[in-house]
N, C-alpha and C positions, 0 to 999 in steps of 0.2 A: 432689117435688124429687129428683132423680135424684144419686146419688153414685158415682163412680167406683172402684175399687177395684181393689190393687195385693196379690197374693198370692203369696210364695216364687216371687220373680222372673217372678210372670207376668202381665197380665194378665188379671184376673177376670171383670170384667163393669160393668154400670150395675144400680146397685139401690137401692131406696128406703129411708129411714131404718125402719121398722119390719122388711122384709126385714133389714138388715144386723143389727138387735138379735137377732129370731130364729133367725140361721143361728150369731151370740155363743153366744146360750144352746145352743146344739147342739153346738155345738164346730165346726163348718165353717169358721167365721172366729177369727182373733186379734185379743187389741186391739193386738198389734203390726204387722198388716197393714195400709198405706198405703191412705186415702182422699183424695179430692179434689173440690171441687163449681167451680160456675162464680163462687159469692161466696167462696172462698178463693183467696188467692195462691203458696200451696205447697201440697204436699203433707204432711201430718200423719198420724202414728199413727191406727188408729181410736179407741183412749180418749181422746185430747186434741182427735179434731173431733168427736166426739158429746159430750161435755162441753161444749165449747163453743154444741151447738146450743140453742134453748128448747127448753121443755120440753112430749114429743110431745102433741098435738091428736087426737080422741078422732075415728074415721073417719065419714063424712055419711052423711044414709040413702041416698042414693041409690050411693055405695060400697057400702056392708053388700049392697042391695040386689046391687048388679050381680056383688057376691063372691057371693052365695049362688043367684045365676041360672050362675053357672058351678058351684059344685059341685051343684046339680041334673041339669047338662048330664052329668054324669061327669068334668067336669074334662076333656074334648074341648076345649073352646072354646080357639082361640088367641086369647089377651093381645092386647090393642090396644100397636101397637108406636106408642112415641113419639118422634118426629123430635130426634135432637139439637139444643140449641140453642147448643152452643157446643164449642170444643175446649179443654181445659185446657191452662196451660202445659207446658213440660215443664220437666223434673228441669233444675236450671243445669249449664254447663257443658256440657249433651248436646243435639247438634243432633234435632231432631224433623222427622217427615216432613210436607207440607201437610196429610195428611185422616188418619185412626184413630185408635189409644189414644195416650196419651201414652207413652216411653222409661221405659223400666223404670227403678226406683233400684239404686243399686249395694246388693252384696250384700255382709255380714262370711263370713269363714271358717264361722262358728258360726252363720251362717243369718238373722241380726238385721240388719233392714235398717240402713243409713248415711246417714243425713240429710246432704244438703251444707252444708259449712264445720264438719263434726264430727268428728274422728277415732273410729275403731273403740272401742267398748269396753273401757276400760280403757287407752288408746295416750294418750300427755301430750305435752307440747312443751316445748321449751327457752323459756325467758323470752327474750323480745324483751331487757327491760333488761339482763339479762345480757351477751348480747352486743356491747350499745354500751359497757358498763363494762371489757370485757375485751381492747375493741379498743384502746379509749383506753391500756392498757396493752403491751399485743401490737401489731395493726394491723389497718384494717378486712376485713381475708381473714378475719380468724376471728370475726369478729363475722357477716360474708356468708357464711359455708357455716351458720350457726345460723339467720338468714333464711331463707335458702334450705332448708334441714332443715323450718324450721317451715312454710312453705306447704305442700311436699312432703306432709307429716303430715295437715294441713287441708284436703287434696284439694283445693289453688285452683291447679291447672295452672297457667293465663295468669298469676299475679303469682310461681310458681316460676322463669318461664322471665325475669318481668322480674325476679327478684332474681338470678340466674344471672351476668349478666355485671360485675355487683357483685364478688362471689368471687372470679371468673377474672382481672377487671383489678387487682385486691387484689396480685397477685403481683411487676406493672409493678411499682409503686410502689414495693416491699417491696425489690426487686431494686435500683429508681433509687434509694434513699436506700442500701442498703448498699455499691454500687459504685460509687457518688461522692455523698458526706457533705458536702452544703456546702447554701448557705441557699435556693437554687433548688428542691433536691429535697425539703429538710424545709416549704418552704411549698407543692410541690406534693402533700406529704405529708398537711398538714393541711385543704389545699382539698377534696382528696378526700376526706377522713372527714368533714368539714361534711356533703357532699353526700349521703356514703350515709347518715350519721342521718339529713335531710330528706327523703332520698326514698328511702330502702329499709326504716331502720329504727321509724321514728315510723308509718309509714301501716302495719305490720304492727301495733306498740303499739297504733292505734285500734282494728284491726279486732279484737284482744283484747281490750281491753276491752267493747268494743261487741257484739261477737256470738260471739265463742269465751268458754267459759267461765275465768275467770281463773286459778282455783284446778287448771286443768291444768296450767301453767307453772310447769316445774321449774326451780329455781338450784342444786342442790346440781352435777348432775355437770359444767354446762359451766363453774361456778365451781374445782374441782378440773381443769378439763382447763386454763384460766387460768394459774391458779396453776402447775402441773404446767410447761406450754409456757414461761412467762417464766422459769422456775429454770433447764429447757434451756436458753433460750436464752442467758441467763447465761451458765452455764456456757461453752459452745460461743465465747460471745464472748471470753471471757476466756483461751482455751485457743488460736483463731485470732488474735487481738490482741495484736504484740510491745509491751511495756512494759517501763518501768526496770526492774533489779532491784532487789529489795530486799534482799539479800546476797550477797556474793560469795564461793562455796565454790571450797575451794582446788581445783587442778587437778592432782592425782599424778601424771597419765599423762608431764607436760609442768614435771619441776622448772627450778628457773630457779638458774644456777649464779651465786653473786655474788663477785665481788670488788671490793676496793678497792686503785684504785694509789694510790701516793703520790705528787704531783707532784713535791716536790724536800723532803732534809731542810731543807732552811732555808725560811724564808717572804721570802726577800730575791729570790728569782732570778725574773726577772723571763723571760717565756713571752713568746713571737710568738702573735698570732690564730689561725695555722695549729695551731700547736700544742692550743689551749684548745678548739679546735674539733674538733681530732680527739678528745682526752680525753674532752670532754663531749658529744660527738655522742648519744650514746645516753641522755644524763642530761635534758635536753629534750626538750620534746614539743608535740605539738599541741593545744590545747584545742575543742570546739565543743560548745555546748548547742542545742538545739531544742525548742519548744513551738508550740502553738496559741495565737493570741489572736481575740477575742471584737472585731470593729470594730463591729459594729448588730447587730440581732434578727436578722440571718438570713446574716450574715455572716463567714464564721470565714478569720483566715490565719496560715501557717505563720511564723513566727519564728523568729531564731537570734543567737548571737555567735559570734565566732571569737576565741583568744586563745591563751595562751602558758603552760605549766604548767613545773616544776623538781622533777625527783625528790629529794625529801628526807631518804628513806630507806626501805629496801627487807630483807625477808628472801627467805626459798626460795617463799615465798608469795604476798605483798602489797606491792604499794611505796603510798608516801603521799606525795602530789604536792602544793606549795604551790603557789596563784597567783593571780588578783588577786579580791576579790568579786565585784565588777561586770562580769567574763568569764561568772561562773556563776548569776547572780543573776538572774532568772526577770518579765517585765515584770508590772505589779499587773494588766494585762489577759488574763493568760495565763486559759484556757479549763481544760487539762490537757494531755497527753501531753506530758510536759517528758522530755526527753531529754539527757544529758552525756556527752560519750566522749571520750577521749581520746585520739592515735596517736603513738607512738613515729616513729624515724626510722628503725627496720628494719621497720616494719610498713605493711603496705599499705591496711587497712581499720583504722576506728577500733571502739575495744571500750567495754564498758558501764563506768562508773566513777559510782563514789556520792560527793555534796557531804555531807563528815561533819561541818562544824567551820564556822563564822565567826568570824572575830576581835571583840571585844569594841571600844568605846568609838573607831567609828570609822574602829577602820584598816583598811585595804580589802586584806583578806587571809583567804583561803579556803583549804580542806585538802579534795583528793580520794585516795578509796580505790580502785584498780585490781588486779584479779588479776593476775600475771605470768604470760604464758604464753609459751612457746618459750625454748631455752636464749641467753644473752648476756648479756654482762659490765657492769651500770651503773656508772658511776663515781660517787660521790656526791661532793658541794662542803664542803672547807675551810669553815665561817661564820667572817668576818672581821669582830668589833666594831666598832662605831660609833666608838668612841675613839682607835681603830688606823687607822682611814681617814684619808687626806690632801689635802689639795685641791690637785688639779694632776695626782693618778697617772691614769695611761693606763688605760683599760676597753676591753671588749668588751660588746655586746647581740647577744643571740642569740634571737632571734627570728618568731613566723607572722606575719611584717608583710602586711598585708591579706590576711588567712587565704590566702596564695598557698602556703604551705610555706616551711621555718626559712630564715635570712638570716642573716646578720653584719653590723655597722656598729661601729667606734670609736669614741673619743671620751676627753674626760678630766672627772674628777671638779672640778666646779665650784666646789660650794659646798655649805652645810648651811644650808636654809631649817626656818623652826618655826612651822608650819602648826598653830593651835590648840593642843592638847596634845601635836602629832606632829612629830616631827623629819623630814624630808624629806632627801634626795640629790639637788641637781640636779647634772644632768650636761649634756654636751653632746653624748652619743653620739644617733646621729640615730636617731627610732624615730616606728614609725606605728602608726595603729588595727592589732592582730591580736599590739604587741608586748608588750600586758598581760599582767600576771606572767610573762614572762620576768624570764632571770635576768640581773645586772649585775656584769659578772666583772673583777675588777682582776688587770690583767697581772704585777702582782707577787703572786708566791707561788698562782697560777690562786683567788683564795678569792671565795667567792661575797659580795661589797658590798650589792646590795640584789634586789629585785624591782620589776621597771620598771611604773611605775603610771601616768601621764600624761605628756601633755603641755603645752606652755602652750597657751595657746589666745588670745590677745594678736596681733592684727592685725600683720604682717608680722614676728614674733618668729622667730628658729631659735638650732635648737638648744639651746634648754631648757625639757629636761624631767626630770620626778622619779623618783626610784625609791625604796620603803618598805625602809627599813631592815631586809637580812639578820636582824639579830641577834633582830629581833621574833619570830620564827618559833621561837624556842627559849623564850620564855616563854609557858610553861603557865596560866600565871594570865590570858591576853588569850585564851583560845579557848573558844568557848562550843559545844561537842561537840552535834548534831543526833541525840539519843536518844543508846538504848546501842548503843555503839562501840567496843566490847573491844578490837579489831584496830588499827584507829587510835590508840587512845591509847597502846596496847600500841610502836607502830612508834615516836610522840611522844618516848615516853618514853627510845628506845633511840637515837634522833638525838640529844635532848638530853644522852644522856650521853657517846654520842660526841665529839659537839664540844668537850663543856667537859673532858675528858679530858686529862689531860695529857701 
């Protein structure tokens, strides 16, 4: 039986199982030098295929004989040379020529041959599982370069170069969900990770289990490189991604100078539109909130209102704007990125402003908090009782009727509807979607009447519609404050002492 043998990268020779023991015992051979016969299918250590052969057969006489007819000779006689009868495979991976030895095995730095599908001595591998749990966190890019690492390591070229374009396409994807966020690219996000578990990541899993040894595969460092990457990426999102604020610090560079005129010392003199309009041009304002809503699994869209705010009072700091709930009030499908800002009538872009406060038991009345910035004079509004209103006095609405930008319309105080527990103002000043909470100003003495809340909504009905009673805005006991709100209540406090002031 002729065995093959593989010695410090070279080939050795053909030699017989008792030749190869005795050149062991001499030290010519190692047991870690590569043998091979024509009933094996790899190549093996020499300790693991002489173990495995039976155990050696005692030589015939006609051997003895024909050994001891050559050391008579002098040991002259040439060996009868025996015809090959077959050619061993070769080493995987490495192409072999038609006729000779077979392709040498790859060699470690340290001399110790490399079995294929074995990493060098001492070299480990990232867990397969690893990867699929950190992708489903992260994205399959970092789950495909640990694939890809791991074949590399395992010396299996050909499934290195098929897990490669896994990794690289990882990027696509990574790119299409962060540069347009909508249900198209999040389900073309998850078809893709289906795929590379099935066909990148699982067929690496068998071949670990099945023929790499398990207990190579490490989880600590590509679990810390996980962890490590999501907390960046956190961060980085949080840092690129405009959101509400959640406080508004004042702005020193940019004090805001206030004063308040008086419209007339009596409360009898009765103002033109033109007039109430120039006074209070800068005391109104624009309202618009924005958010996300959720329509199906894979479908997100943009949402908004537009509406009508009233500065209720203001220092060098902060003003605090009342207006209607249901302008600022957020749909039950809303997603997140909810947004509210509000624009004056000298400013061109709208700024961040916080919903601090909802009215209690109903009445549909909200409290925003805005920075002031740039200098200009608000005028703040007279609040005119409920009991001091008249039916029949002349108004103004001033108003973002269909979020086009502010408007004026007339009208006169109608009547006093009692809506549940709520006293209501109808009027018949004309007002459309955009002119919620605005303000509703009686041309006598400029005082603010109410904040216009609806309309009727009565099949060929006009001109009547409601507006919530001014006076409500001054009780402290109906506002149910959205956390702590120093600044807001702080402002509350200094209107309501105003107004009731004598």
């Amino acid at each position: 039986m002729e065995i093959w043998i593989h010695r410090n990268g070279a080939f050795a020779g053909r030699f017989s199982e008792s030749d190869i023991r005795e050149k062991i015992a001499v030290g010519s051979f190692s047991s870690t030098d590569l043998a091979w016969n024509e009933a094996k299918s790899a190549w093996q250590p020499i300790s693991e295929f002489l173990a495995a052969l039976p155990a050696a057969s005692k030589p015939t006489a006609s051997e003895t004989a024909s050994s001891e007819a050559v050391k008579e000779s002098g040991g002259n006689q040439e060996p009868k040379t025996v015809p090959p009868r077959s050619t061993p495979p070769p080493l995987p991976s490495t192409p072999v020529a038609a006729a000779g030895p077979p392709p040498l095995p790859t060699v470690s730095p340290s001399g110790a041959p490399i079995l294929p599908g074995q990493p060098p001595a001492g070299e480990t591998i990232w867990s397969p599982y690893m990867a699929i749990l950190g992708s489903l966190f992260l994205s399959p890019t970092f789950g495909g370069f640990i694939i890809w690492r791991n074949w590399l390591k395992m010396r299996r070229r050909r499934r290195a170069l098929m897990a490669a374009p896994w990794f690289w396409l990882g990027f696509i994807v990574v790119g299409l969900v962060f540069y347009s966020p909508n249900g198209l690219s999040f389900l073309i996000w998850m078809l893709y990770t289906v795929a590379w578990i099935a066909f990148s990541a699982f067929p690496q899993i068998r071949y670990v289990d099945t023929t790499f040894k398990r207990e190579k595969a490490r989880w600590g460092f590509p679990l810390l490189a996980a962890v490590g990457l999501w907390i960046l990426g956190f961060v980085v999102f949080q840092i690129v991604t405009p959101g509400t604020k959640k406080t508004l610090e004042p702005s020193p560079e940019q004090p805001t100078t206030t004063t308040t005129t008086q419209l007339s010392q009596s409360h009898d003199r009765v103002f033109t539109a033109e007039e109430l309009r120039d006074v209070y041009k800068s005391s109104v304002l624009e309202v618009r909130t924005t958010w996300t809503e959720k329509k199906s699994a894979f479908n997100k869209k943009e949402n908004g209102a537009s509406g009508t705010g009233v500065l209720l009072y203001n220092d060098s700091e902060y003003g605090l704007v009342a207006t209607n709930w249901h302008v600022v009030e957020s749909s039950e499908a809303m997603t997140g990125d909810y947004k509210c800002g509000i624009r004056f009538s000298h400013d061109k872009d709208f700024a961040d402003c916080l919903v601090v406060a909802r009215a209690k038991n109903e009445v549909d009345l909200a409290l925003l908090l805005v920075r002031l910035e740039g200098k200009w004079t608000p005028n703040q509004f007279p609040i005119r009782p409920l009991d001091q209103i008249k039916e029949g006095e002349a108004c103004i609405a001033i108003g973002n009727a269909l979020g086009e930008g502010l408007s004026i319309t007339s009208g006169i105080i109608s009547r006093f509807d009692k809506i549940k527990e709520e006293t209501l103002i109808r009027t018949s000043t004309p007002v459309s979607p955009g002119n919620s909470g605005g303000p509703l100003i009686l041309n006598r003495g400029g005082a603010l009447a109410g904040i216009v809340t609806l309309q009727s909504r009565i099949t060929n009905v006009q001109n009547v519609n409601f507006a919530t009673p001014a006076q409500y805005l001054l009780d402290k006991e109906i506002w149910e404050f959205q956390g702590d709100q120093p600044q807001a209540e702080q402002l509350l406090d200094k209107a309501i002492a105003q107004a009731t002031k004598k």
